[in-house]
N, CA, C and O atoms as CSV, one atom per row, in Angstrom:
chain,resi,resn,atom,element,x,y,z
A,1,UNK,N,N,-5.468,1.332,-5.898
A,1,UNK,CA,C,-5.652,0.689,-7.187
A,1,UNK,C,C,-6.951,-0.119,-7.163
A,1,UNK,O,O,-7.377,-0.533,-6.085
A,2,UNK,N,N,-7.756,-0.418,-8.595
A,2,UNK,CA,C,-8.849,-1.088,-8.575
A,2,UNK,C,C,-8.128,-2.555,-9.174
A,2,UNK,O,O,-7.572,-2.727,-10.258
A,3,UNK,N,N,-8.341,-3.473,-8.122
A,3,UNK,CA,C,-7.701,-4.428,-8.719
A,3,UNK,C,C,-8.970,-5.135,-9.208
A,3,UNK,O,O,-8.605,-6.267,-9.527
A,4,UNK,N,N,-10.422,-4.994,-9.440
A,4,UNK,CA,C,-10.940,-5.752,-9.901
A,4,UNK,C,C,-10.756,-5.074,-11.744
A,4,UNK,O,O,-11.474,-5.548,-12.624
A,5,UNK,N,N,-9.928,-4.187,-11.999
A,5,UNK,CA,C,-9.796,-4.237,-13.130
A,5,UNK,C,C,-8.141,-4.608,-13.710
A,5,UNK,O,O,-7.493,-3.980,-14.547
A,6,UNK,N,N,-7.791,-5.701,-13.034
A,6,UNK,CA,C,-6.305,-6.165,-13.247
A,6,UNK,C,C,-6.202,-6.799,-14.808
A,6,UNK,O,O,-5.124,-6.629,-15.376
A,7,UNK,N,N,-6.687,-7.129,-15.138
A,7,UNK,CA,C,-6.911,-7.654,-16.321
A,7,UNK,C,C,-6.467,-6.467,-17.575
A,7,UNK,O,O,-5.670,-6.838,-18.437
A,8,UNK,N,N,-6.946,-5.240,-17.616
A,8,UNK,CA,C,-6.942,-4.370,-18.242
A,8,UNK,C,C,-5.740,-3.791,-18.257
A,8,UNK,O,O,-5.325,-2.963,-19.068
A,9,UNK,N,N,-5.000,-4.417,-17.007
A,9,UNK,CA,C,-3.303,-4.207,-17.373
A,9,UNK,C,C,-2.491,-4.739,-18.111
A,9,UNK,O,O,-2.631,-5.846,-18.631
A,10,UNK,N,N,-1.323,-3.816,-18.261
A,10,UNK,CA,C,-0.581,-4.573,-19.026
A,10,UNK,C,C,0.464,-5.153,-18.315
A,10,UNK,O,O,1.289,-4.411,-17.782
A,11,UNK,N,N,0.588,-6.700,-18.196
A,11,UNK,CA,C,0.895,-7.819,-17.418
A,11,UNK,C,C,2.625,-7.684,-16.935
A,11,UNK,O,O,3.122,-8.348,-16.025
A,12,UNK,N,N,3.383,-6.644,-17.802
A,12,UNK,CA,C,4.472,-6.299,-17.697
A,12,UNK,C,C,4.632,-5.249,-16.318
A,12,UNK,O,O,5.519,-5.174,-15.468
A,13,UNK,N,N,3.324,-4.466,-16.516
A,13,UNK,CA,C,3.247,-3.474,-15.439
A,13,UNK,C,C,2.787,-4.422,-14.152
A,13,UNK,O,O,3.248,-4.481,-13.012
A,14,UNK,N,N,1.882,-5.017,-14.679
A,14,UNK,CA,C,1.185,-5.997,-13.205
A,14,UNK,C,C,1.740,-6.103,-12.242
A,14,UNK,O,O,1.705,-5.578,-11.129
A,15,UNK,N,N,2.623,-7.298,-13.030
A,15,UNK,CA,C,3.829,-7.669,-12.372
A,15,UNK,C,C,4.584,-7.230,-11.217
A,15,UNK,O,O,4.952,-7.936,-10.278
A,16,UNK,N,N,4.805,-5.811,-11.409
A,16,UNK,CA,C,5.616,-5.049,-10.523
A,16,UNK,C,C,4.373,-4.793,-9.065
A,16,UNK,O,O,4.426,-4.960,-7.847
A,17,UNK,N,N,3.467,-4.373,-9.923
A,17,UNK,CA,C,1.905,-4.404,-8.852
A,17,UNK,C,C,1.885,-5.355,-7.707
A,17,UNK,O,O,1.796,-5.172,-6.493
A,18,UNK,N,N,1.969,-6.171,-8.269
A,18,UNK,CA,C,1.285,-7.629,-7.496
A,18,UNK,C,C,2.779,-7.993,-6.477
A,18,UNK,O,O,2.764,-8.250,-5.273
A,19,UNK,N,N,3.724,-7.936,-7.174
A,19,UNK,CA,C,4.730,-8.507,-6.264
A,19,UNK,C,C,5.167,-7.463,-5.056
A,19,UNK,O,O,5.561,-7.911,-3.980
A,20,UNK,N,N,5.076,-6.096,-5.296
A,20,UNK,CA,C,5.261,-5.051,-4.330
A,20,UNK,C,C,3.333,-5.344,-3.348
A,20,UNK,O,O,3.203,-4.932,-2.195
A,21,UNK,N,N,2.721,-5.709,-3.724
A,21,UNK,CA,C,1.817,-5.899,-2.839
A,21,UNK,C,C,1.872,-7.287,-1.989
A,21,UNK,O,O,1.405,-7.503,-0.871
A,22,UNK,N,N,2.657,-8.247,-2.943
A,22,UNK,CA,C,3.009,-9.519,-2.023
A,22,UNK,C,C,3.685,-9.260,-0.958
A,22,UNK,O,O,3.191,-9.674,0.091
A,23,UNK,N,N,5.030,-8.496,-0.881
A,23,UNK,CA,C,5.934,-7.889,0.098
A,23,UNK,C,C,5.498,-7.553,0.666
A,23,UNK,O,O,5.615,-8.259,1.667
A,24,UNK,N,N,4.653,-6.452,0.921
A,24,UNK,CA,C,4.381,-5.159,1.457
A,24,UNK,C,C,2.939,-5.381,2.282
A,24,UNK,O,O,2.694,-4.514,3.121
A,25,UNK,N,N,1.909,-6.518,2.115
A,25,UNK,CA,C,0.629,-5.846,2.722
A,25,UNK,C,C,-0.072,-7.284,2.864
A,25,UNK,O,O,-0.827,-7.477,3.818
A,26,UNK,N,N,0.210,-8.444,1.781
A,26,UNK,CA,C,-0.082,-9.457,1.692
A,26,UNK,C,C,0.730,-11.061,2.728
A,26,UNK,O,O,1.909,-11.111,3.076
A,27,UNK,N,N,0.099,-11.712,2.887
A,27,UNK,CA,C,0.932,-13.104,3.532
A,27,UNK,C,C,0.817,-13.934,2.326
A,27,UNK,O,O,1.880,-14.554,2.293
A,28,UNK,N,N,0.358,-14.159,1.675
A,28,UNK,CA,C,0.402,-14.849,0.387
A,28,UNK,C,C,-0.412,-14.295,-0.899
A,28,UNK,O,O,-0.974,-13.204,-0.994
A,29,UNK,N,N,-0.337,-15.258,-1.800
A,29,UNK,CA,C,-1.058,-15.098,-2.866
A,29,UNK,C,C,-2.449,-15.150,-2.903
A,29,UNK,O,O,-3.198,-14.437,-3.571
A,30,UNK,N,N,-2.859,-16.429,-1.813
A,30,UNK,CA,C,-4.093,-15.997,-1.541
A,30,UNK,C,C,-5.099,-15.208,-0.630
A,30,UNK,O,O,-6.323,-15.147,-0.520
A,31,UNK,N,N,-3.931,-14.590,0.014
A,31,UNK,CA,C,-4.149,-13.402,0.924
A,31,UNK,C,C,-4.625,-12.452,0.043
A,31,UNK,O,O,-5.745,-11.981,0.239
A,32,UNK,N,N,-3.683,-11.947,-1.280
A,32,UNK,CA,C,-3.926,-11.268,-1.659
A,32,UNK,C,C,-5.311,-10.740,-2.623
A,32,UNK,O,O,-5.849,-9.640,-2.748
A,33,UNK,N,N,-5.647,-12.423,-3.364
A,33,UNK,CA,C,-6.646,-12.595,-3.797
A,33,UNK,C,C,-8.021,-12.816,-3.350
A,33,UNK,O,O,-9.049,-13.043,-3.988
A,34,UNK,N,N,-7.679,-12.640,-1.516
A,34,UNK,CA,C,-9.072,-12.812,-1.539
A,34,UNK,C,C,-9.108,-11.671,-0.656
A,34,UNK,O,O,-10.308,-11.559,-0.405
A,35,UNK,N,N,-8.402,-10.623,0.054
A,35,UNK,CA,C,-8.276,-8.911,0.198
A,35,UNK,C,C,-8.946,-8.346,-1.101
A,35,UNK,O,O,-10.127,-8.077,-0.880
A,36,UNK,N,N,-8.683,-8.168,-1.972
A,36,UNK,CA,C,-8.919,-7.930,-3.234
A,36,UNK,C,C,-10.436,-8.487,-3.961
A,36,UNK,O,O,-11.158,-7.690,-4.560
A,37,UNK,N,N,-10.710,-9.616,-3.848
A,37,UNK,CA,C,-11.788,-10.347,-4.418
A,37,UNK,C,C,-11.484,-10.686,-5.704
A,37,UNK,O,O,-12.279,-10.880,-6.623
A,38,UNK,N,N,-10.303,-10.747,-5.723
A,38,UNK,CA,C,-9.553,-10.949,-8.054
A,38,UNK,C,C,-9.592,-13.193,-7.408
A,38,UNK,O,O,-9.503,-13.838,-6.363
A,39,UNK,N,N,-9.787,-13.458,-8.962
A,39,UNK,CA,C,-9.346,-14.689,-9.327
A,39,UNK,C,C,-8.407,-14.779,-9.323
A,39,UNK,O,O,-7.567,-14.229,-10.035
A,40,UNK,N,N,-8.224,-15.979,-7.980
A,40,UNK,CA,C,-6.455,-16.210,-8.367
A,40,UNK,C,C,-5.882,-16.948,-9.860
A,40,UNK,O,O,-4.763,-16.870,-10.368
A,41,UNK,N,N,-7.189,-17.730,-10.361
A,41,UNK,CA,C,-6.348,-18.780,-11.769
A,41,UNK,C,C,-6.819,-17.311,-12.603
A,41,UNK,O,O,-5.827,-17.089,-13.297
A,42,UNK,N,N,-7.628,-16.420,-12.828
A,42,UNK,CA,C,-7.457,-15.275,-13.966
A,42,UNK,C,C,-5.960,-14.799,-13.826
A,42,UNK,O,O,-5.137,-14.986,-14.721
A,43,UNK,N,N,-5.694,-14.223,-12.732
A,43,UNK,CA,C,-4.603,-13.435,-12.144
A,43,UNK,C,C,-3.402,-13.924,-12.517
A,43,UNK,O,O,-2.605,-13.156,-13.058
A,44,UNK,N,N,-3.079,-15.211,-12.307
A,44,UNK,CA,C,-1.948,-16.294,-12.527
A,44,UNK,C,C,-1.845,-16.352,-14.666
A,44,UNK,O,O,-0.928,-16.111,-15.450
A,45,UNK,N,N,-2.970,-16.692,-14.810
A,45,UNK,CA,C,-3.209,-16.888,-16.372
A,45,UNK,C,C,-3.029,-15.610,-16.761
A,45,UNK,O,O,-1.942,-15.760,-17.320
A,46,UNK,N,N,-3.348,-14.139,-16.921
A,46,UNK,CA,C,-2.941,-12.925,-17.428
A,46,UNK,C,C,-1.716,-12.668,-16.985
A,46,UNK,O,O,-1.324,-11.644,-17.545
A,47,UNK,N,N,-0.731,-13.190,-16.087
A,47,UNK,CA,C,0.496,-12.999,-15.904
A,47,UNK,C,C,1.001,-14.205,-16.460
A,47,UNK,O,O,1.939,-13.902,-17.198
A,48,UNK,N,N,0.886,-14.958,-16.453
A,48,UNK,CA,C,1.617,-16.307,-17.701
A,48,UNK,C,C,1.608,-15.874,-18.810
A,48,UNK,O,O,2.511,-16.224,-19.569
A,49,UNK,N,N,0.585,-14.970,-19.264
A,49,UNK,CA,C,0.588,-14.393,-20.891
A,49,UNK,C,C,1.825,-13.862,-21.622
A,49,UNK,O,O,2.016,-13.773,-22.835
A,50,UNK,N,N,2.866,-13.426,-20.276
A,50,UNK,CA,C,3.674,-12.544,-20.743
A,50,UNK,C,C,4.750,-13.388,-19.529
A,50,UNK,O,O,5.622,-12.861,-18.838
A,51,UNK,N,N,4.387,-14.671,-19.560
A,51,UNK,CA,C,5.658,-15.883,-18.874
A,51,UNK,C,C,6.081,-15.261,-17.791
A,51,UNK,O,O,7.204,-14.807,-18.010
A,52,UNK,N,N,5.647,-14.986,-16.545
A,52,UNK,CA,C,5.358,-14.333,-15.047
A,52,UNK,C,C,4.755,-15.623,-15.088
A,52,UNK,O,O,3.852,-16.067,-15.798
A,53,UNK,N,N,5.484,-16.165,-14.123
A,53,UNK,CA,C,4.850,-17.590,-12.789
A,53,UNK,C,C,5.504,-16.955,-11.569
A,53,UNK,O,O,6.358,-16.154,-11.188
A,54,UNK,N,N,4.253,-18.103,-11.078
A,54,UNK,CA,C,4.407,-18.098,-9.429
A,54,UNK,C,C,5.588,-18.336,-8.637
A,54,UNK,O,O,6.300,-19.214,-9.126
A,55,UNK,N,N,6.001,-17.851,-7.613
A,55,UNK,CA,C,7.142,-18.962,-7.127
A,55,UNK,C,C,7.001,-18.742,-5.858
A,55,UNK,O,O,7.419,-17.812,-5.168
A,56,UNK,N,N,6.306,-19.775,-5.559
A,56,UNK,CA,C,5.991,-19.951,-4.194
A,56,UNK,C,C,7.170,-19.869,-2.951
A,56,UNK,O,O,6.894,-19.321,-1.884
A,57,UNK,N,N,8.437,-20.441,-3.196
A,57,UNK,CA,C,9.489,-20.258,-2.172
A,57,UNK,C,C,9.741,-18.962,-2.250
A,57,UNK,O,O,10.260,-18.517,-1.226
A,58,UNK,N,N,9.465,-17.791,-3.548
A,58,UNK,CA,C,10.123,-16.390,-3.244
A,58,UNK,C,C,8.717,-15.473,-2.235
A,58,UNK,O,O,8.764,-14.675,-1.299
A,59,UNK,N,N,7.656,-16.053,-2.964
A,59,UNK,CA,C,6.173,-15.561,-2.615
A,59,UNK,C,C,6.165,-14.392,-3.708
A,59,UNK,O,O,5.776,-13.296,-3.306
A,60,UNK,N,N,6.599,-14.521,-5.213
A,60,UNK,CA,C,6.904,-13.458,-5.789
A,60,UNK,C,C,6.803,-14.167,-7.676
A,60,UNK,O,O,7.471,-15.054,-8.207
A,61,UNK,N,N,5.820,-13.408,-8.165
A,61,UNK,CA,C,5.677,-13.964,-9.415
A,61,UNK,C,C,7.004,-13.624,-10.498
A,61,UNK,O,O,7.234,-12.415,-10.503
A,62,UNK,N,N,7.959,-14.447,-11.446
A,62,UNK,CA,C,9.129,-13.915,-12.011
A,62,UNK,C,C,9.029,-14.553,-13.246
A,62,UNK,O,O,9.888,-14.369,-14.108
């Protein structure tokens, strides 16, 4: 996946994106964001659009 075009998703789909990459390949959120090179406050803010927050005790945006 090109995650420097995450934005262009639709935040419903993201979602599923980002959290199967939290599990799976990442140690955190900002593992993931900086593997990637994405903004973590863009990333966080286009998933709030559609009320997806962080939750740091799951390591899993819901």
């Amino acid at each position: 996946m090109d995650w420097s075009q995450f934005q262009r998703i639709d935040p419903h789909l993201l979602v599923g994106l980002v959290n199967t990459e939290l599990r799976n390949h990442a140690a955190s959120l900002d593992d993931l964001c900086r593997t990637h090179d994405i903004d973590r406050d863009a990333l966080c803010a286009h998933l709030a659009s559609a009320d997806y927050h962080y939750k740091s005790e799951q390591q899993q945006f819901r």
